[in-house]
C-alpha positions as CSV (number, residue, x, y, z in Angstrom):
1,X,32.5,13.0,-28.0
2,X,33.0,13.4,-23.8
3,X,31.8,10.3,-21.8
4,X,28.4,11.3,-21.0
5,X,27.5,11.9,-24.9
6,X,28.7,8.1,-25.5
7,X,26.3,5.4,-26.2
8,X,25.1,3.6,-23.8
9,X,24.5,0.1,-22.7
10,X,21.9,0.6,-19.8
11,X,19.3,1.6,-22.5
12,X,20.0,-1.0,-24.8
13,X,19.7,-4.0,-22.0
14,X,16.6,-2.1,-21.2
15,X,14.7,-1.7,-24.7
16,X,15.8,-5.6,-25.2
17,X,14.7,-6.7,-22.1
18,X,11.2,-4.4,-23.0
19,X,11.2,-6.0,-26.7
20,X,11.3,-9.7,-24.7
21,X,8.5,-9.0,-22.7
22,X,6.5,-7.3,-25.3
23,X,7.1,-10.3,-27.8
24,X,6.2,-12.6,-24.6
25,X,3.3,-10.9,-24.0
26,X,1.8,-11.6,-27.7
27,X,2.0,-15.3,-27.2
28,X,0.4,-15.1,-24.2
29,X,-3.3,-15.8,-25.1
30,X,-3.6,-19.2,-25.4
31,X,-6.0,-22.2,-23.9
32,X,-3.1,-22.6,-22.2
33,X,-2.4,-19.7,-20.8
34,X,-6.1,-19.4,-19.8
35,X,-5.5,-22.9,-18.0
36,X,-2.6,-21.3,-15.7
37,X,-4.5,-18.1,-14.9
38,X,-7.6,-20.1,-13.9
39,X,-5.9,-22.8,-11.4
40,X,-4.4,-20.0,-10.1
41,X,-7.3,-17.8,-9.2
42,X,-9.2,-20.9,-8.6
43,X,-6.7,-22.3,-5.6
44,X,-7.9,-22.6,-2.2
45,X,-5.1,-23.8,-0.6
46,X,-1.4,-22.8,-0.7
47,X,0.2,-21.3,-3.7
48,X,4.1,-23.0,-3.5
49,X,6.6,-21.2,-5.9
50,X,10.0,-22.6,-6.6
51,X,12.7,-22.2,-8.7
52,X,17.0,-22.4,-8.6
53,X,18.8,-19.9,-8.9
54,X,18.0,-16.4,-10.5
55,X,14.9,-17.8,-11.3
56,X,14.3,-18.5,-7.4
57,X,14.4,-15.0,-7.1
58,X,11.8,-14.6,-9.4
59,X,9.9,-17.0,-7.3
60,X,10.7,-15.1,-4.0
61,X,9.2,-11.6,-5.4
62,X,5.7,-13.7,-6.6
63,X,5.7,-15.5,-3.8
64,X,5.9,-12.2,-1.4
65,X,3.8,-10.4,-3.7
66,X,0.8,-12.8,-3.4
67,X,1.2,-13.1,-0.3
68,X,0.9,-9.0,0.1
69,X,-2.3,-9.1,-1.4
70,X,-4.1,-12.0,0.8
71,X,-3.0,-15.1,-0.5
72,X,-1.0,-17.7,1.2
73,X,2.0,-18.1,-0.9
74,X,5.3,-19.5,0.1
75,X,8.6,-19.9,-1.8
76,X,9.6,-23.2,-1.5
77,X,13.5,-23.9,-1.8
78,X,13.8,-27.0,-4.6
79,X,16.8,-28.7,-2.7
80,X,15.0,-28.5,1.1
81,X,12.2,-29.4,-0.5
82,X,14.5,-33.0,-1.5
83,X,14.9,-33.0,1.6
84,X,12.2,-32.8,3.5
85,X,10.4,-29.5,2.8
86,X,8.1,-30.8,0.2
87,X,5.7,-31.9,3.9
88,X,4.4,-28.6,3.2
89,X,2.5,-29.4,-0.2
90,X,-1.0,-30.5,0.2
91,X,-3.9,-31.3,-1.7
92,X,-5.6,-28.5,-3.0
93,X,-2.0,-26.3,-3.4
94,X,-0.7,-25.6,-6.5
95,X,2.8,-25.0,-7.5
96,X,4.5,-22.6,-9.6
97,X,7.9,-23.9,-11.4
98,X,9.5,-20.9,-12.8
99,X,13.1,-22.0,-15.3
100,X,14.1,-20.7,-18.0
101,X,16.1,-24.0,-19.4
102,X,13.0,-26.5,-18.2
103,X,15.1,-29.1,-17.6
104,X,16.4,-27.9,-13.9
105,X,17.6,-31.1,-12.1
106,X,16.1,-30.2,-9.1
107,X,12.4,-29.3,-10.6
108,X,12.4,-32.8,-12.8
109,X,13.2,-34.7,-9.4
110,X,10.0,-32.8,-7.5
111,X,7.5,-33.8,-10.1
112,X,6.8,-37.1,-9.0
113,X,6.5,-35.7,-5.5
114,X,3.6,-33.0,-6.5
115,X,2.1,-35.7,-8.4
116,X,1.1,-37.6,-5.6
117,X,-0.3,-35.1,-3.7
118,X,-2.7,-34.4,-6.8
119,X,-1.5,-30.6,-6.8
120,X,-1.8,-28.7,-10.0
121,X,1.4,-27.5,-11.3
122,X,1.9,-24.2,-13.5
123,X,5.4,-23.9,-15.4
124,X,6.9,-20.9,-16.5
125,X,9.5,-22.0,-19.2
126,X,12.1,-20.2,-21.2
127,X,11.4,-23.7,-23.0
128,X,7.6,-25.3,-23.4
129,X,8.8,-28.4,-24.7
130,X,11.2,-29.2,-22.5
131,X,10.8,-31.6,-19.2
132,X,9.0,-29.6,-17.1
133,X,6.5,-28.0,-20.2
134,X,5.6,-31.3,-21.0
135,X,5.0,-32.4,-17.4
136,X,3.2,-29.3,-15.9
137,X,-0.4,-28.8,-15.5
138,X,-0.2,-25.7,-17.2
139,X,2.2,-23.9,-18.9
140,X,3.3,-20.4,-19.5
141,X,5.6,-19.7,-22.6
142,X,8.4,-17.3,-21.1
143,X,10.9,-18.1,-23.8
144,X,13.7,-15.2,-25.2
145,X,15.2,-15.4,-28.0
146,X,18.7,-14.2,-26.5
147,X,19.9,-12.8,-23.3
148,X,20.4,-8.1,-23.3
149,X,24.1,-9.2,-21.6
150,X,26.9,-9.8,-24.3
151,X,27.6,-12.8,-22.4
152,X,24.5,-15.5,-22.9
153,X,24.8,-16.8,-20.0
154,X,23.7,-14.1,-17.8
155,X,20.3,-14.1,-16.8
156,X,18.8,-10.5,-18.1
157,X,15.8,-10.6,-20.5
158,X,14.6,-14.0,-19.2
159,X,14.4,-13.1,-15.7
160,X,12.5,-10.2,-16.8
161,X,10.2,-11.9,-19.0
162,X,9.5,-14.3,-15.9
163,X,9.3,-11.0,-13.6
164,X,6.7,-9.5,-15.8
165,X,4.7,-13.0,-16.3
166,X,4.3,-13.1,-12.3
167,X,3.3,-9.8,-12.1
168,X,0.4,-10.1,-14.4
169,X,-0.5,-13.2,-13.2
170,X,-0.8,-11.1,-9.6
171,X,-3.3,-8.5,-11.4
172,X,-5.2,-11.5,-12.5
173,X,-5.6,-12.9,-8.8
174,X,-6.4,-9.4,-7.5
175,X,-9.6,-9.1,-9.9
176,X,-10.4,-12.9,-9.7
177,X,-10.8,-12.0,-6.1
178,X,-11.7,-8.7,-6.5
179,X,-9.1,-7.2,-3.6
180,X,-10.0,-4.3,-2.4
181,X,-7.7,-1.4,-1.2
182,X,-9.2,-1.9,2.1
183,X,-7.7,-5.0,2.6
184,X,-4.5,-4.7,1.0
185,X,-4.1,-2.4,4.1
186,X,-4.6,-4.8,6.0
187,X,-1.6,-6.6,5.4
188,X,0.5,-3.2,5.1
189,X,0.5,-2.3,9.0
190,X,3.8,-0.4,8.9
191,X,5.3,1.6,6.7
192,X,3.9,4.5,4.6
193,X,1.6,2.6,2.1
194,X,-0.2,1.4,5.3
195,X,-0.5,4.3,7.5
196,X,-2.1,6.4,4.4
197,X,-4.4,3.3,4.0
198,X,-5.6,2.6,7.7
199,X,-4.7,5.5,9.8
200,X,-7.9,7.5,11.3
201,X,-8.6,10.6,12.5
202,X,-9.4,8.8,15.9
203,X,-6.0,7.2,15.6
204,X,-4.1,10.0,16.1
205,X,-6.7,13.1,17.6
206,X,-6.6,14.6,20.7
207,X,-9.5,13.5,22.5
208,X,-11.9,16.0,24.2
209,X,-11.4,14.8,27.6
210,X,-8.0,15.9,27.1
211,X,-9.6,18.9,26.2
212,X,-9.7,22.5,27.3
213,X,-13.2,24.4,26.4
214,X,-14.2,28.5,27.0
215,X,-17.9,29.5,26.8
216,X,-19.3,32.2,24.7
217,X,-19.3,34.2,27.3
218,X,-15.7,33.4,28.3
219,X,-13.9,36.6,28.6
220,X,-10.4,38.0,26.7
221,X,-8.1,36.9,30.0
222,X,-9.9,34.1,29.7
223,X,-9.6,33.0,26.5
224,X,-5.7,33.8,26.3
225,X,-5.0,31.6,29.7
226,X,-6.9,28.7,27.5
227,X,-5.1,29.0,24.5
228,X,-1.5,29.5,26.3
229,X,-2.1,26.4,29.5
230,X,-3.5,23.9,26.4
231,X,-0.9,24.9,23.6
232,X,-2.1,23.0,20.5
233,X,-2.6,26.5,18.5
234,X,-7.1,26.8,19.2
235,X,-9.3,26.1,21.7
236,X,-12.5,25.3,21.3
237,X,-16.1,27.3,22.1
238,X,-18.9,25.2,24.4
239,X,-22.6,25.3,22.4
240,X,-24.7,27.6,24.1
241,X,-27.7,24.9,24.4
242,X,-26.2,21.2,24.0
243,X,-22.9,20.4,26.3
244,X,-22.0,18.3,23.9
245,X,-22.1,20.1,20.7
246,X,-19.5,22.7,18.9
247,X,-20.3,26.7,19.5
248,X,-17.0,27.5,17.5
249,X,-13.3,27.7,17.5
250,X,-11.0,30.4,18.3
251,X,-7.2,29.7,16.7
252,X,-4.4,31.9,17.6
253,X,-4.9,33.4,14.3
254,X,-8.3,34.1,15.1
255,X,-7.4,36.0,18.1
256,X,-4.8,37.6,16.6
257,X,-7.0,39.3,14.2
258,X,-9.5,40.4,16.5
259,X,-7.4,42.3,18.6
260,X,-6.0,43.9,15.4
261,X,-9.5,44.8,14.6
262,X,-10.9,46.1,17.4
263,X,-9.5,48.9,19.7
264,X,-7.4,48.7,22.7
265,X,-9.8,49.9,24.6
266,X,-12.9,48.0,23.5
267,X,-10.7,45.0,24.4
268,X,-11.8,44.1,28.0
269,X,-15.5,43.9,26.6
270,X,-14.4,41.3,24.0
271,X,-16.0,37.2,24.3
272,X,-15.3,34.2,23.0
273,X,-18.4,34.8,20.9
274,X,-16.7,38.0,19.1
275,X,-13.6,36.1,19.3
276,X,-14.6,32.3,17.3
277,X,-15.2,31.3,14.3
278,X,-18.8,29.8,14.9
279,X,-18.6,27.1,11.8
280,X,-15.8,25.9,11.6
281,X,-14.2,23.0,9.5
282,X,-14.2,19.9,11.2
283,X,-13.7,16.2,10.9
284,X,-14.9,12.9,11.4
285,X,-13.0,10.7,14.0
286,X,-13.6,7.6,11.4
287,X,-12.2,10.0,8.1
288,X,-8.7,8.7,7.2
289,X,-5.7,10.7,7.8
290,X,-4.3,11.0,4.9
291,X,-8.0,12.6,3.9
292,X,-7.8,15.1,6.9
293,X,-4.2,16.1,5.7
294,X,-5.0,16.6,2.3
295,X,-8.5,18.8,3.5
296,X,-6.0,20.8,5.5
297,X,-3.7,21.5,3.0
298,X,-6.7,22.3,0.2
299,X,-7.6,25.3,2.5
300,X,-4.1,26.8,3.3
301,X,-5.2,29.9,2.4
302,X,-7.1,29.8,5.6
303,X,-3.9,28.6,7.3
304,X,-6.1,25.5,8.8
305,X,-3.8,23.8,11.1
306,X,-6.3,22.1,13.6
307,X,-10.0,20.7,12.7
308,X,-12.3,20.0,15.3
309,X,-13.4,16.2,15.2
310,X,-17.3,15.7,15.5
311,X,-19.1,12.9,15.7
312,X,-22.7,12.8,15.2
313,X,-23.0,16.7,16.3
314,X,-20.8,15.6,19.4
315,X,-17.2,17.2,20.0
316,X,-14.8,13.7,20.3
317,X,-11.3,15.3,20.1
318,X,-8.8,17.5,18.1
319,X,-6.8,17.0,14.9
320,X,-3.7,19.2,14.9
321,X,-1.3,19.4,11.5
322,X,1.5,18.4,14.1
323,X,-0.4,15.2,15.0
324,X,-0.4,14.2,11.0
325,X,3.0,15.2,10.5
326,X,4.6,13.1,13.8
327,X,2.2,10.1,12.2
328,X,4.6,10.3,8.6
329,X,1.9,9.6,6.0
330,X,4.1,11.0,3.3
């Protein structure tokens, strides 16, 4: 048998660490479980996370994960908090505990401290009876019956089973609050996930005043001089009646393919208007991006690489394939 066809550990640790979350999952539907979920959605203050350790982690992810969906959610480090950090809780917070042994030093000593500022506390315990079960407002039953690593003491199914309990508990605040993509943007600025999410047309166009335009009537010399002084691969045709409005586009495929049509010799008779493509596809200025990418790529057999953007019948700018590209949506 050669190395790769040997057994391996990484899919055992991951089909126990699956079984402990799957076994978790079917205790979770309790009055007490509904208890947690509900002074969580409920809060209108801060939600405070804490734990030592691997589980502090745990509390780090759900703390940055709430927060990435609108909530204010800090982690709170248990031994600044003994030292001064607990200022921070308020009435009206409530606080997440997250150990697997529910007898963490640290966590016991806080107790007394949350107490007085009348904040509800949610545990989620490797142990409900412990110290902390039996102290918490609520409690979540994250208990394993043994660790995937051979050594016990490693944290591996636990942490997972914790993991998993803080994810769903973020699904439940998203529909409590029913959180929209929208605004999940909002707190995604940077990056890919927020470009694709915010990221208009307008954001990125050309805009017409930077804009070169031919009439109909505009003539073959014309017409090339337009296409080769603006250099974005299409210029666009003036309406014959309304300034304001789109007459058509010529591309540089467009013109390409006249001039392989027609004769040399009928070309010094040719216009814009033999020249355009008088309906073009175009765009909003207020269409997404990521939408206006994925309408020019649908109609590549048309080779669309720039979409007029119109507003209300009114020409406001320019979308080239370049522009979407330089703005890294994918």
């Amino acid at each position: 048998m050669t190395a790769s066809q040997q057994p391996t550990s990484l899919a055992q640790v991951m089909r126990a660490e699956a079984d402990a979350i799957s076994r978790a999952a079917s205790r979770l539907n309790s009055p007490a479980t509904m208890a947690a979920v509900q002074t969580l959605t409920a809060c209108n203050g801060k939600v405070i996370i804490t734990g030592v350790g691997k589980s502090g982690l745990v509390a780090q992810k759900f703390a940055a994960s709430l927060t990435s969906v609108g909530y204010m959610a800090i982690y709170l480090n248990p031994l600044d908090a003994l030292h001064g950090d607990i200022g921070i809780v308020r009435d009206g917070d409530v606080v997440v505990l997250i150990s697997n042994s529910g007898e963490t030093s640290e966590l016991v000593a806080l107790l007394p401290f949350f107490d007085k500022r009348g904040v509800n506390t949610i545990g989620i315990l490797g142990r409900v009876e412990s110290s902390l079960g039996q102290r918490c407002t609520a409690v979540l039953d994250a208990s394993v019956d043994r660790e995937a690593a051979p050594i016990e003491q490693v944290p591996t199914s636990s942490t997972a089973v914790a993991m998993a309990i803080c994810d769903g508990l973020l699904v439940e605040c998203i529909l409590a609050r029913n959180i929209s993509v929208e605004e999940f943007a909002l707190n995604h600025p940077a990056g890919a996930i927020g470009r694709r999410l915010t990221l208009t047309v307008g954001d990125v166009m050309i805009p017409s005043n930077k804009l070169q335009f031919v009439s109909r009537a505009a003539q073959l010399p014309e017409v090339i001089e337009a296409l080769t002084t603006q250099a974005i691969g299409a210029v666009l045709v003036k309406h014959d009646r309304i300034d304001t409005a789109l007459g058509g586009i010529i591309t540089d495929g467009d013109l390409r393919r006249a001039l392989r049509r027609v004769s040399g010799d009928r070309w010094p008779a040719l216009t814009a208007a033999d020249l355009m493509t008088e309906s073009p596809i175009t765009t909003s200025s207020e269409m997404l991006a990521v939408d206006a990418l994925e309408l020019m790529e649908r109609n590549q057999k048309k080779a669309i690489t720039v979409l007029p953007v119109v507003d209300a019948g009114t020409v406001v700018g320019m979308l080239r394939m370049h522009d979407l590209v330089q703005a890294r949506l994918t």
